[in-house]
C-alpha positions in Angstrom: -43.5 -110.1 54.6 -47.0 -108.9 54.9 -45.6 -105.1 55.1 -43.1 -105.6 52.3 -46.1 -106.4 49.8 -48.4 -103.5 51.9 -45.8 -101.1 50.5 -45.1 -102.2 47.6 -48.8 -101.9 46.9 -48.9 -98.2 47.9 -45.6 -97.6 45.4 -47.6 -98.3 42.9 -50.6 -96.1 43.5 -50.2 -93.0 41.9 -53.1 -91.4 43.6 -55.6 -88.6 42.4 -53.2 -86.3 40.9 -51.1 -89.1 39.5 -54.1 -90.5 38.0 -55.4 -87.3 36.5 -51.9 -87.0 35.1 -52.1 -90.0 32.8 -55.7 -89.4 32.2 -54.0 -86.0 30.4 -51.8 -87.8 28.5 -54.1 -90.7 27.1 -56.1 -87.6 25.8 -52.9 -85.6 24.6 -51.5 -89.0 23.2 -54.7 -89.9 21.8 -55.1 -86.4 20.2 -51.9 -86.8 18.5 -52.4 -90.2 17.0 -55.4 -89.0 15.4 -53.2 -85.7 14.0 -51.1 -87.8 12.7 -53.5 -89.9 11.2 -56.2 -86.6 9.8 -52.6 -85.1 8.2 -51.3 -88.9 6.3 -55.0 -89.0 4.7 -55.4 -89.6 0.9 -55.9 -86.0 -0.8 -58.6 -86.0 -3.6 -57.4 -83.9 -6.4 -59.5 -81.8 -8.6 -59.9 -83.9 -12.1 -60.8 -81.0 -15.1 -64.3 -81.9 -16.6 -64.1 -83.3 -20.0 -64.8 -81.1 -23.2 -68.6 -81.7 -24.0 -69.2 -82.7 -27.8 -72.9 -82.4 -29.1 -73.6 -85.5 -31.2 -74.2 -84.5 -34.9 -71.9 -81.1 -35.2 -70.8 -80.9 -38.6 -67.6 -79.1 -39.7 -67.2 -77.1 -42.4 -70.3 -77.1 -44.8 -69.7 -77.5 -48.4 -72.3 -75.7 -51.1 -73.8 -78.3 -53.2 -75.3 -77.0 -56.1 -79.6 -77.9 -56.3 -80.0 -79.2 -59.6 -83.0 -76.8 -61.0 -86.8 -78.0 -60.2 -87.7 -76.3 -63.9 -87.0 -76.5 -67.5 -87.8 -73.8 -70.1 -88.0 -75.0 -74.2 -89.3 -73.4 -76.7 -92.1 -74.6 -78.6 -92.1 -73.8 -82.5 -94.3 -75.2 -85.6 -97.3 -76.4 -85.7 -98.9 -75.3 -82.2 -101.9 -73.5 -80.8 -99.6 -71.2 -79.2 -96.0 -71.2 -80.2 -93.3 -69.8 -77.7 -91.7 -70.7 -74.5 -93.5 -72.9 -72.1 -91.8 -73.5 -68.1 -92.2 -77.1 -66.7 -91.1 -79.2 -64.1 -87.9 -80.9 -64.6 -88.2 -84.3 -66.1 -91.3 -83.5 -68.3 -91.3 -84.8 -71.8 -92.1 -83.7 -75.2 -95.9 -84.4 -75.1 -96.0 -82.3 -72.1 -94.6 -79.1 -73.7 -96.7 -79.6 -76.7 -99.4 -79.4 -74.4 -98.5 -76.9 -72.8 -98.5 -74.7 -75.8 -102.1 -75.3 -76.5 -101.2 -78.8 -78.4 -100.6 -79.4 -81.5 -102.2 -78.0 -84.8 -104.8 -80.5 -86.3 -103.0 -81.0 -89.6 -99.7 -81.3 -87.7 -97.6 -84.6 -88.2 -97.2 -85.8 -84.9 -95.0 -89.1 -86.4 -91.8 -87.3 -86.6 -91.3 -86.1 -83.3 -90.7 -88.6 -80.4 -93.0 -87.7 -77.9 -91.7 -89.8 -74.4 -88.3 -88.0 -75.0 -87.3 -86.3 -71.6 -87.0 -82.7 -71.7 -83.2 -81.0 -71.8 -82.9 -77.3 -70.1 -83.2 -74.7 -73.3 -84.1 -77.0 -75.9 -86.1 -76.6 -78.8 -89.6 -78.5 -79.8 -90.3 -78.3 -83.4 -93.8 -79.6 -84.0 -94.7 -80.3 -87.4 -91.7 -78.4 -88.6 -89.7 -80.7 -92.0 -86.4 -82.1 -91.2 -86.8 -81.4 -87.1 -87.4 -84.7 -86.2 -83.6 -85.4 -85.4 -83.2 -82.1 -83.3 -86.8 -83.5 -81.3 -85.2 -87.3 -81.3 -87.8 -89.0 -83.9 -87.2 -90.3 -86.7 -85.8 -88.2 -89.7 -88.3 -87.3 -92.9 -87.6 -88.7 -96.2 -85.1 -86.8 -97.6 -83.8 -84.5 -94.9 -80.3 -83.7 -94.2 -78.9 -84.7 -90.9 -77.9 -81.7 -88.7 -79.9 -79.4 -90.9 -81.7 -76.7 -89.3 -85.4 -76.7 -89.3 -87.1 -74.5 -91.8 -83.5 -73.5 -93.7 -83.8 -73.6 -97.2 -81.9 -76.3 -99.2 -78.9 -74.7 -101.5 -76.5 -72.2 -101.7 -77.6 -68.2 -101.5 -75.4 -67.7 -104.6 -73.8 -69.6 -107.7 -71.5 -71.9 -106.5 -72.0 -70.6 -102.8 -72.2 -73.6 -99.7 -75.3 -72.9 -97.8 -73.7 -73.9 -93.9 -77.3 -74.1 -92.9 -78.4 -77.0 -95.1 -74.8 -78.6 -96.5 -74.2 -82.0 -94.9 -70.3 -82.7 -93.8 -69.2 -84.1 -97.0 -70.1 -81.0 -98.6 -69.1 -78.8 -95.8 -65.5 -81.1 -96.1 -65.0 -79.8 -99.4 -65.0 -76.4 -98.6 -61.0 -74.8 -98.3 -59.7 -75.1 -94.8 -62.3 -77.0 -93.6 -61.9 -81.2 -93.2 -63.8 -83.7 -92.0 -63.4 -83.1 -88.2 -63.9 -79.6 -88.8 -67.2 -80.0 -91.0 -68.7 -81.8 -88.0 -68.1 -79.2 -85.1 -70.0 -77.0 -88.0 -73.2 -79.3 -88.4 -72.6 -80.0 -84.0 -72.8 -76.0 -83.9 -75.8 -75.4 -86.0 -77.9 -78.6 -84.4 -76.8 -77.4 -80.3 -77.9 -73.3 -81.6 -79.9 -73.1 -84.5 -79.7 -71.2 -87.5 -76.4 -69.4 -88.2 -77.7 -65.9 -89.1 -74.7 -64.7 -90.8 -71.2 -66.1 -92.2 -69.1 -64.3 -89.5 -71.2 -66.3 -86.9 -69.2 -69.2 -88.4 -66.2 -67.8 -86.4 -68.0 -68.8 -83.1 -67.1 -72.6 -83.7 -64.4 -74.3 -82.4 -61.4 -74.2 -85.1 -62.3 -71.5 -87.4 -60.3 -68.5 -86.6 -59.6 -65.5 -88.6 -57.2 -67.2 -91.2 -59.7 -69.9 -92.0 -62.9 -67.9 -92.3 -61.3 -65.3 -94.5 -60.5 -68.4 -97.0 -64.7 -69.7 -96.3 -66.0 -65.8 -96.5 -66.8 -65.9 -100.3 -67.4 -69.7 -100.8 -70.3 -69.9 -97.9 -73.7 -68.3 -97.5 -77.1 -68.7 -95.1 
Protein backbone atom coordinates (compact mmCIF):
# COMPACT_ATOMS: atom_id res chain seq x y z
CA UNK A 1 0.00 0.00 0.00
CA UNK A 2 2.68 2.31 1.17
CA UNK A 3 4.34 2.09 -2.64
CA UNK A 4 0.98 2.47 -4.32
CA UNK A 5 0.56 6.00 -2.68
CA UNK A 6 4.72 6.65 -3.05
CA UNK A 7 3.93 6.48 -6.76
CA UNK A 8 1.05 7.96 -7.04
CA UNK A 9 2.74 10.90 -5.35
CA UNK A 10 5.59 11.08 -7.92
CA UNK A 11 2.69 10.89 -10.96
CA UNK A 12 1.69 13.87 -9.87
CA UNK A 13 4.95 15.83 -9.74
CA UNK A 14 5.61 17.47 -12.79
CA UNK A 15 9.05 18.42 -11.99
CA UNK A 16 11.21 21.55 -13.00
CA UNK A 17 10.36 21.66 -16.51
CA UNK A 18 6.77 20.65 -15.95
CA UNK A 19 6.53 23.39 -13.51
CA UNK A 20 8.22 26.02 -15.71
CA UNK A 21 5.69 24.89 -18.24
CA UNK A 22 2.58 26.09 -16.37
CA UNK A 23 4.48 28.95 -14.91
CA UNK A 24 4.47 29.95 -19.06
CA UNK A 25 1.06 29.53 -19.41
CA UNK A 26 -0.26 31.37 -16.16
CA UNK A 27 1.69 34.32 -17.72
CA UNK A 28 0.44 33.64 -21.45
CA UNK A 29 -3.06 32.98 -19.99
CA UNK A 30 -2.81 35.90 -17.80
CA UNK A 31 -1.63 38.09 -20.75
CA UNK A 32 -4.51 37.20 -22.63
CA UNK A 33 -7.17 37.92 -20.10
CA UNK A 34 -5.97 41.24 -19.71
CA UNK A 35 -6.02 41.57 -23.88
CA UNK A 36 -9.15 40.77 -23.84
CA UNK A 37 -10.09 42.93 -21.18
CA UNK A 38 -7.63 46.38 -22.61
CA UNK A 39 -9.58 45.61 -26.21
CA UNK A 40 -13.65 45.34 -24.52
CA UNK A 41 -12.81 48.90 -22.71
CA UNK A 42 -15.39 51.81 -22.98
CA UNK A 43 -14.05 54.20 -25.92
CA UNK A 44 -14.37 57.92 -25.16
CA UNK A 45 -15.54 59.70 -28.18
CA UNK A 46 -14.59 63.21 -29.13
CA UNK A 47 -17.77 65.51 -28.16
CA UNK A 48 -17.54 69.00 -30.67
CA UNK A 49 -17.17 72.07 -28.41
CA UNK A 50 -20.18 74.21 -28.31
CA UNK A 51 -20.48 77.48 -30.43
CA UNK A 52 -19.42 80.39 -28.03
CA UNK A 53 -22.10 83.33 -27.82
CA UNK A 54 -20.77 86.68 -26.28
CA UNK A 55 -23.59 88.03 -23.98
CA UNK A 56 -24.95 91.33 -25.33
CA UNK A 57 -24.32 90.86 -29.45
CA UNK A 58 -26.87 92.72 -31.12
CA UNK A 59 -28.26 91.91 -34.61
CA UNK A 60 -28.90 94.05 -37.10
CA UNK A 61 -28.83 97.82 -35.97
CA UNK A 62 -31.64 100.04 -36.91
CA UNK A 63 -30.93 104.01 -37.49
CA UNK A 64 -32.94 105.96 -35.18
CA UNK A 65 -33.28 109.37 -36.07
CA UNK A 66 -31.66 112.01 -33.00
CA UNK A 67 -34.25 114.47 -32.57
CA UNK A 68 -32.17 117.87 -33.10
CA UNK A 69 -30.42 119.45 -29.81
CA UNK A 70 -31.29 123.19 -31.48
CA UNK A 71 -33.97 125.31 -32.66
CA UNK A 72 -33.59 128.37 -35.02
CA UNK A 73 -36.81 131.24 -35.05
CA UNK A 74 -36.69 134.25 -36.19
CA UNK A 75 -37.20 137.17 -34.12
CA UNK A 76 -39.11 140.29 -35.70
CA UNK A 77 -40.73 143.62 -34.18
CA UNK A 78 -39.94 145.32 -31.60
CA UNK A 79 -36.26 144.01 -30.54
CA UNK A 80 -32.76 145.31 -29.93
CA UNK A 81 -31.64 143.21 -32.62
CA UNK A 82 -34.14 141.56 -34.94
CA UNK A 83 -33.20 138.41 -36.90
CA UNK A 84 -32.58 134.78 -36.34
CA UNK A 85 -31.37 133.68 -32.91
CA UNK A 86 -30.17 129.49 -32.43
CA UNK A 87 -31.22 127.91 -29.05
CA UNK A 88 -31.33 124.82 -27.40
CA UNK A 89 -34.30 122.82 -28.00
CA UNK A 90 -37.01 123.36 -25.56
CA UNK A 91 -36.31 127.11 -24.95
CA UNK A 92 -39.30 129.40 -24.81
CA UNK A 93 -40.35 132.64 -26.13
CA UNK A 94 -38.77 134.87 -23.42
CA UNK A 95 -35.57 133.14 -24.18
CA UNK A 96 -35.46 134.19 -27.93
CA UNK A 97 -36.47 137.60 -27.10
CA UNK A 98 -33.52 137.68 -25.09
CA UNK A 99 -31.54 136.47 -27.14
CA UNK A 100 -32.13 139.14 -29.71
CA UNK A 101 -31.12 141.88 -27.32
CA UNK A 102 -34.79 141.91 -25.58
CA UNK A 103 -37.37 143.70 -26.20
CA UNK A 104 -37.80 147.47 -27.23
CA UNK A 105 -38.84 149.70 -24.21
CA UNK A 106 -42.08 150.81 -25.75
CA UNK A 107 -42.82 147.28 -26.93
CA UNK A 108 -46.13 145.60 -25.66
CA UNK A 109 -45.00 142.61 -24.02
CA UNK A 110 -49.02 141.56 -23.21
CA UNK A 111 -49.71 140.04 -26.46
CA UNK A 112 -47.23 137.57 -26.80
CA UNK A 113 -47.24 134.51 -24.44
CA UNK A 114 -43.89 134.38 -23.20
CA UNK A 115 -43.64 130.46 -21.47
CA UNK A 116 -44.73 129.11 -24.89
CA UNK A 117 -42.12 126.33 -25.89
CA UNK A 118 -40.26 127.07 -28.92
CA UNK A 119 -41.25 125.08 -32.41
CA UNK A 120 -38.22 124.47 -35.12
CA UNK A 121 -38.52 127.66 -37.76
CA UNK A 122 -41.05 129.59 -36.16
CA UNK A 123 -41.60 133.11 -35.99
CA UNK A 124 -41.43 135.60 -32.77
CA UNK A 125 -43.22 138.79 -33.50
CA UNK A 126 -42.59 141.17 -30.65
CA UNK A 127 -44.65 144.08 -30.47
CA UNK A 128 -45.84 143.52 -33.93
CA UNK A 129 -50.34 144.21 -34.17
CA UNK A 130 -52.35 141.20 -34.78
CA UNK A 131 -49.20 138.61 -33.97
CA UNK A 132 -50.22 137.51 -30.85
CA UNK A 133 -52.13 134.41 -32.26
CA UNK A 134 -49.03 133.30 -34.57
CA UNK A 135 -46.80 133.79 -30.91
CA UNK A 136 -49.87 131.99 -28.82
CA UNK A 137 -51.09 135.22 -26.72
CA UNK A 138 -53.97 136.56 -26.79
CA UNK A 139 -55.32 138.32 -29.96
CA UNK A 140 -55.49 142.46 -30.01
CA UNK A 141 -58.70 144.21 -30.17
CA UNK A 142 -59.82 144.08 -33.42
CA UNK A 143 -57.47 141.72 -35.31
CA UNK A 144 -58.33 139.15 -37.72
CA UNK A 145 -57.62 135.62 -36.91
CA UNK A 146 -54.95 134.00 -39.32
CA UNK A 147 -54.04 137.43 -40.50
CA UNK A 148 -50.47 138.02 -41.11
CA UNK A 149 -48.52 140.35 -39.07
CA UNK A 150 -47.97 143.81 -40.41
CA UNK A 151 -50.44 143.12 -43.77
CA UNK A 152 -52.53 145.89 -44.38
CA UNK A 153 -56.28 145.49 -43.95
CA UNK A 154 -58.35 145.68 -47.41
CA UNK A 155 -58.25 144.82 -50.81
CA UNK A 156 -55.22 146.34 -53.22
CA UNK A 157 -58.02 147.27 -55.64
CA UNK A 158 -61.86 148.12 -55.86
CA UNK A 159 -63.69 145.28 -55.10
CA UNK A 160 -60.36 143.17 -54.91
CA UNK A 161 -60.03 140.33 -51.66
CA UNK A 162 -56.82 141.04 -49.96
CA UNK A 163 -55.84 136.97 -49.10
CA UNK A 164 -53.46 138.46 -46.62
CA UNK A 165 -55.95 140.11 -44.25
CA UNK A 166 -59.63 138.56 -45.47
CA UNK A 167 -60.97 136.20 -42.72
CA UNK A 168 -62.69 132.67 -44.12
CA UNK A 169 -66.03 134.09 -44.49
CA UNK A 170 -64.81 136.54 -46.86
CA UNK A 171 -62.29 134.28 -48.38
CA UNK A 172 -65.71 131.74 -48.76
CA UNK A 173 -67.28 134.14 -50.85
CA UNK A 174 -64.79 134.28 -53.29
CA UNK A 175 -65.72 131.93 -56.76
CA UNK A 176 -64.41 128.41 -56.36
CA UNK A 177 -63.40 128.76 -53.06
CA UNK A 178 -65.81 127.26 -49.92
CA UNK A 179 -65.53 127.07 -46.57
CA UNK A 180 -63.00 124.06 -46.35
CA UNK A 181 -61.07 125.63 -48.94
CA UNK A 182 -60.96 129.32 -47.31
CA UNK A 183 -59.41 127.65 -44.23
CA UNK A 184 -56.37 125.71 -45.94
CA UNK A 185 -55.81 129.53 -47.27
CA UNK A 186 -55.83 131.36 -43.72
CA UNK A 187 -53.80 127.61 -42.44
CA UNK A 188 -51.27 128.56 -45.41
CA UNK A 189 -50.65 132.10 -44.67
CA UNK A 190 -50.51 131.51 -40.61
CA UNK A 191 -47.75 128.08 -41.07
CA UNK A 192 -45.64 130.62 -44.02
CA UNK A 193 -46.28 134.08 -43.72
CA UNK A 194 -47.18 136.66 -46.14
CA UNK A 195 -48.26 135.49 -49.57
CA UNK A 196 -46.06 137.76 -51.81
CA UNK A 197 -47.98 137.31 -54.86
CA UNK A 198 -51.46 135.82 -56.17
CA UNK A 199 -49.81 132.92 -58.05
CA UNK A 200 -48.30 131.90 -54.66
CA UNK A 201 -51.98 131.08 -53.86
CA UNK A 202 -51.47 127.95 -56.23
CA UNK A 203 -49.05 126.50 -53.52
CA UNK A 204 -52.13 125.52 -51.27
CA UNK A 205 -53.73 122.49 -51.15
CA UNK A 206 -56.91 122.52 -53.63
CA UNK A 207 -56.29 125.39 -55.83
CA UNK A 208 -55.03 124.22 -59.03
CA UNK A 209 -54.94 125.89 -62.34
CA UNK A 210 -58.77 125.93 -63.06
CA UNK A 211 -59.57 127.49 -59.66
CA UNK A 212 -56.94 130.25 -59.53
CA UNK A 213 -57.59 131.37 -63.01
CA UNK A 214 -61.35 132.04 -61.73
CA UNK A 215 -59.54 133.88 -58.13
CA UNK A 216 -56.73 135.76 -60.44
CA UNK A 217 -58.75 139.09 -60.94
CA UNK A 218 -60.90 138.92 -57.75
CA UNK A 219 -57.79 138.64 -55.17
CA UNK A 220 -54.79 140.86 -54.33
CA UNK A 221 -51.85 141.13 -51.51
Amino acid sequence: MASAAEGHRIRLDPGRPGAAVLFLVAVLSAALAAGVTWASRPSMEPVAAAPVVTAGTAGPTTTVPVPSAQVVVAVVGQVVTPGLVTLPAGSRIADAIAAAGGALPDADLSTVNLARVLVDGEQVAVGVPGAAAASGGVPAPGAVPGAVPGAQPGGGGPGLVNVNTATEAELDDLPGVGPVLAGRIVQWRADNGAFTSIEQLQDVDGIGPNTFEDLRDQVTV
